[in-house]
C-alpha positions, 0 to 999 in steps of 0.5 A, spaced: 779 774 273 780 768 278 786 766 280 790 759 279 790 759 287 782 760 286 781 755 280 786 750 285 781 751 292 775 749 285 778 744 284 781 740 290 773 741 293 771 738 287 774 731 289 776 731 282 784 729 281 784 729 274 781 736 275 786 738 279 792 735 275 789 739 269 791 745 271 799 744 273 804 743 267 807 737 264 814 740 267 812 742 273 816 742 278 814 743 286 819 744 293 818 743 300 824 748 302 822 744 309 822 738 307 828 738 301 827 730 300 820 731 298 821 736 291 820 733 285 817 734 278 811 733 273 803 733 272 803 726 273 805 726 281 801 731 282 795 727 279 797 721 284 799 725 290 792 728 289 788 721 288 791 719 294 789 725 298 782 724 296 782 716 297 785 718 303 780 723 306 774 722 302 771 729 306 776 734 304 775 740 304 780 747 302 779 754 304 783 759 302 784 764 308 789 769 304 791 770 297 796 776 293 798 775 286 804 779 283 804 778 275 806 771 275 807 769 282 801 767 287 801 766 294 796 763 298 795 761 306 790 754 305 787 751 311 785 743 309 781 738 314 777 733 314 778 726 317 782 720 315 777 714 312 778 711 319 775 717 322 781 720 324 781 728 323 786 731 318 788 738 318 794 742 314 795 749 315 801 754 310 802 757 305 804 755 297 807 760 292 806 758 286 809 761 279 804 761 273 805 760 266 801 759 260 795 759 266 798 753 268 801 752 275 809 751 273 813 751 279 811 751 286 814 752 293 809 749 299 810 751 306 805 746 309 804 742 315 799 737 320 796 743 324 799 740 332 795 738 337 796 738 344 802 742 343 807 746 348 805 754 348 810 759 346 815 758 353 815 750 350 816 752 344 822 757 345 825 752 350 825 747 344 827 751 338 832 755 341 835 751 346 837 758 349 841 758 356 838 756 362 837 761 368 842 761 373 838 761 380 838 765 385 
């Protein structure tokens, strides 16, 4: 049987918005735990974000890395590229838990971001995030 998350990766490769759309429910409702200000609710936004995703990088493609499906829940890990219309590369990389009901998407929980580029390695990292303190010298 195929999963939402691989009817969901069909559906996005397939450029087709409405398609996409079809395959949420009219109470949908999506989360952005990182990004709280970014929640909201219904088929018809995701109809929209989707037909901006796709005017905005017209080769986009989804790859589903991982998926795991408990009963209603799936998790999925996604990698999505492409370019910007103006030629730009795109790249986002996560995970998505979506709750299904009905064999629609109800509600979803999205943990996706831009792929860095020239970013610090893990001390950089640490250094940033953690703020530990400095080490006294000698």
């Amino acid at each position: 049987m195929t999963t939402m998350l691989e009817r969901l990766k069909d559906a996005t490769n397939s450029h087709d918005a409405r398609a996409v759309a079809s395959l949420f429910a009219e109470d949908y409702q999506s989360v952005q735990p990182l990004h709280p200000s970014r929640a909201f609710g219904g088929r018809a936004q995701v109809l929209e974000n989707w037909s901006s995703v796709f005017e905005g990088v017209p080769d986009f493609v989804s790859e589903l890395i991982a998926a795991s499906v408990d009963g209603g829940t799936e998790w999925g890990e996604w990698d999505w590229r492409g370019h910007h219309v103006d030629g730009s590369l795109f790249a986002m990389r996560g995970v998505t838990i979506l709750i299904v009901r009905d064999g629609l998407v109800a509600a979803a929980r999205l943990y996706l971001e831009p792929v860095e580029v020239g970013g610090g390695d893990i001390d950089v990292a640490v250094q940033e995030l953690y703020k530990p303190p400095p080490v006294p010298s000698s």
